[in-house]
N, C-alpha and C positions, 0 to 999 in steps of 0.2 A: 265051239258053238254054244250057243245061249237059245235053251226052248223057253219060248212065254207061253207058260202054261196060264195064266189069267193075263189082261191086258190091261183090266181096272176101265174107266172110263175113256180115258185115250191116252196110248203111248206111239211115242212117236222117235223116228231118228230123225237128229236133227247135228247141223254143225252153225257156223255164225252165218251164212243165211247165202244166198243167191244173187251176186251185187252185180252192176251193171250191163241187166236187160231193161228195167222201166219203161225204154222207150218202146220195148217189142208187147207190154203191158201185163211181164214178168213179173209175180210178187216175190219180196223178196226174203220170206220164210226163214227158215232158224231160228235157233232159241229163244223166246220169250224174256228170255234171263241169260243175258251172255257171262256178265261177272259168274252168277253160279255156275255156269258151263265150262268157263276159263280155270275155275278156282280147280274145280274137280277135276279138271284136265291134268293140271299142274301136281296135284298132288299125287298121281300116278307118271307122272313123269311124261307125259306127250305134250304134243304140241296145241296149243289154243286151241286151232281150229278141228281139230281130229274131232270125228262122230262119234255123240254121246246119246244116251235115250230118253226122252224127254218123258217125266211120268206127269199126267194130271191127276188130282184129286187123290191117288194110292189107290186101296183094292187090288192090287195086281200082282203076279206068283212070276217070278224067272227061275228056270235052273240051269248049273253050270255043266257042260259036258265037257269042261276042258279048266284046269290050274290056271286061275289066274289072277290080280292083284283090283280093286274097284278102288272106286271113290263117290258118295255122295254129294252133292250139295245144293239148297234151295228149302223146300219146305219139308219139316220134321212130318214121316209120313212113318213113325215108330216102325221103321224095316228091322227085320232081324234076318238073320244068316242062321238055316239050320235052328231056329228058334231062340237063338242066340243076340238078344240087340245089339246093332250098331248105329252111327250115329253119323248125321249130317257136318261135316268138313271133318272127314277123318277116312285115310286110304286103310284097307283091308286085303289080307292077301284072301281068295277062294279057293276051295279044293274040289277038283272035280266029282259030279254030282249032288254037291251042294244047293240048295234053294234058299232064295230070296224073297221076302214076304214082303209086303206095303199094306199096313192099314190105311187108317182114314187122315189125310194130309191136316197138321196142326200148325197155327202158327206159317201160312202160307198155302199157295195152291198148285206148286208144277216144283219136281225133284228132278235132279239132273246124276244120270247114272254114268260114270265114266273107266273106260277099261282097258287097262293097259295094252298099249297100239292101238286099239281104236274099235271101229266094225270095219268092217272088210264090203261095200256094197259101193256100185258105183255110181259115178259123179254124172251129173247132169248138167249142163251149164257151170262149170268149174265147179259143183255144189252139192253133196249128199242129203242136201237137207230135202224132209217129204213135206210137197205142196200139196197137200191135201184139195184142195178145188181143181186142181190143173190136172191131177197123178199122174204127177211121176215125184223119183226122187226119193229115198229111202231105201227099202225093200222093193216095193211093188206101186208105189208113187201111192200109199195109203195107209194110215193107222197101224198098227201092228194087230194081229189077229192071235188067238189059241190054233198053236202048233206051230208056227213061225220059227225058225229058223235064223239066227241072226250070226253069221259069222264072225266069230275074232281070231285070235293067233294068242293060243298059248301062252303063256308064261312060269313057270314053275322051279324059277330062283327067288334069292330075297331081295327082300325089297323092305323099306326103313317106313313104320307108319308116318305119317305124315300130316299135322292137321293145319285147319287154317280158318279165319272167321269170314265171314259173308261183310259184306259193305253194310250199314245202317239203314234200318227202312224207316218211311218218311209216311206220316199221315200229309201233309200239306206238299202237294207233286206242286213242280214249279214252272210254267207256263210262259212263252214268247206272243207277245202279242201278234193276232191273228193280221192280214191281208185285208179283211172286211168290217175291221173294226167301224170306218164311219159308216158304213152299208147298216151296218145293226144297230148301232151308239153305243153309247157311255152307259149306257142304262143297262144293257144286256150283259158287258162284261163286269161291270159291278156286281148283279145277281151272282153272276158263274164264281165271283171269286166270292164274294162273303155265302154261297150255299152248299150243306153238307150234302153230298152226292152219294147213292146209294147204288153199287153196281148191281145192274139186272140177271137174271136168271137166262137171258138172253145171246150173253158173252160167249166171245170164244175166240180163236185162236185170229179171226178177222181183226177184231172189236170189241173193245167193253163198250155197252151201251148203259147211260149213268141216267138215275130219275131222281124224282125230289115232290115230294107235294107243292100244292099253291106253283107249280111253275110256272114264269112269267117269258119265257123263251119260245114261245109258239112265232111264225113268222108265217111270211107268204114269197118270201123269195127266192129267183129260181133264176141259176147262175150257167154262164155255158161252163163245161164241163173243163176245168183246171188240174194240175196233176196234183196230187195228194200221198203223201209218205207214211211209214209208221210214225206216231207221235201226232198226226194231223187232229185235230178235236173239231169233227162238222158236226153241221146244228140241223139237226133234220125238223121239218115243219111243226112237227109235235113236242118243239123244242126239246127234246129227248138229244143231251153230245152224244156223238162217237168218238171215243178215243181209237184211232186205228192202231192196228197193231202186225207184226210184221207178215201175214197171211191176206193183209189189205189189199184191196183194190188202189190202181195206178193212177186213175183220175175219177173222179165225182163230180158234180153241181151242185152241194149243202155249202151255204156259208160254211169259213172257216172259223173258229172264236179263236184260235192261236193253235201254236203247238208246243208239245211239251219237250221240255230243253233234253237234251240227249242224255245227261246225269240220272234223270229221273226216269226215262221211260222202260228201264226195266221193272221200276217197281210195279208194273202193272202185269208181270208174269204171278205173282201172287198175291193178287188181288181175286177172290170166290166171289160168288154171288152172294150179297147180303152184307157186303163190306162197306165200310163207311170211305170218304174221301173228300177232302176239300183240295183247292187251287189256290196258288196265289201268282201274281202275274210279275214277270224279276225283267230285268235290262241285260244286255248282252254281256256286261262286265260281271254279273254273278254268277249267271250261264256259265263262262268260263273257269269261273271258281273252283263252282261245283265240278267240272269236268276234270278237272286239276286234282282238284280232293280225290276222286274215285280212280284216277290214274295213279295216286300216289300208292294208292292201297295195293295196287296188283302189283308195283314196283317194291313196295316192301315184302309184299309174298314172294315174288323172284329173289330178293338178296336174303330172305331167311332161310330159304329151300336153298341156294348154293351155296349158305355157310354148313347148312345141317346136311348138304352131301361133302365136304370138305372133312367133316370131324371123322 
């Protein structure tokens, strides 16, 4: 068992997310940052998709009432163990009664806590991850709370540390041309991509919502209502985008300006308020690229992890 004696700003369990309800107007939730969620999985030795704890921002106290092995990974949030630091992509055995600390997240804005076998809470639509708008899902289909209770299973053999690096982040996210391009023109997506974008204080687990002085993005059009994914970027009348993000809504009426290519859109799990960002708009042959590129990386973390259990 694991008591959250602090929760910090929002912790959450989460796994790779809730897939194939959309149509019932299911969002489809889980991690923000699945490479971080994957990596740390692995480095404890589970499986991808097993429940991890997703922290925002840090501030937040866990303690252990059971032996067991962790892993970080996503944004440096100086945790220490029993006062002791440890560090994002690197497993750690725990000893029961031991505590977990999180300061203020640097270098990033959501840490992915993961613990050998998993959490023990169950599945909703094939899926533990918590829908915060919907509740359910998680624990109690909500945030984690002070005195929560989060069940694992033991472990109190060894276990080999284990580290591993995070994928490369990207000030320039890379964009699929939207569905309404000639509804807006040439003019609108030009602005989006030569302007630096400033995420709002706004954001959250729906949406980053991005501003800019002088915007030229204001509109009057109003669309029947089309279905919309995470990665979807609507242009709402105050030309203010939305980057949707996996806690989105299933359909909208905002123009769409494009969407962001599948490669990139975790980088928007550590993106805070007050961060900078630009766009640039690629063709479906670099899209793929990039997909390639970041699939390679978890494929070299598989075959380093079964040579370093082999020795």
């Amino acid at each position: 068992m694991i008591t959250v004696i602090k929760p910090g700003m929002q912790m959450t369990i989460q796994d790779l997310g809730r897939h194939g309800y959309r149509h019932l107007g299911i969002a489809q939730s889980g991690a923000l940052d699945p490479y971080a969620m994957i990596i740390a999985n692995r480095l404890v030795g589970n499986d991808d998709n097993q429940s991890v704890i997703e922290i925002t921002l840090g501030l937040a106290q866990l303690q252990f009432q059971c032996a067991t092995v962790i892993a970080l990974h996503g944004a440096d949030m100086q945790a220490k163990l029993d006062g002791v630091s440890i560090y994002p992509g690197w497993s750690y055995p725990v000893e029961q009664g031991q505590t977990l600390t999180f300061a203020t997240a640097r270098q990033g804005f959501r840490s992915y806590l993961a613990i050998k076998g998993g959490i023990d809470c169950h599945a909703v639509m094939n899926s533990t991850a918590t829908d915060i708008a919907a509740g359910f899902g998680g624990l109690t289909g909500a945030p984690l709370q002070a005195n929560d209770q989060v069940p694992i299973t033991p472990f109190d053999g060894n276990w080999p540390q284990r580290g591993a690096i995070a994928p490369a982040k990207r000030s320039v996210i890379r964009v699929h041309s939207g569905p309404h391009q000639q509804l807006l023109s040439q003019q609108f997506s030009d602005f989006f991509a030569q302007t630096k974008w400033q995420v709002s204080p706004q954001s959250n687990r729906m949406g980053v919502r991005l501003s800019t002085e002088h915007n030229q993005l204001m509109h009057t059009h109003s669309l029947p209502s089309l279905a919309v994914r995470p990665g979807s970027i609507q242009l709402t009348p105050s030309g203010e985008p939305i980057v949707l993000l996996n806690d989105g809504q299933t359909t909208g009426g905002y123009p769409l300006l494009g969407t962001i290519i599948s490669a990139d859109q975790h980088q928007f799990a550590q993106l805070k308020p007050g961060d900078f960002v630009r766009f640039e708009f690629v063709n479906l042959a670099a899209a793929n690229t990039a997909q390639r590129k970041l699939d390679a990386h978890l494929q070299q973390l598989t075959i380093a992890l079964k040579n370093l259990s082999i020795r």
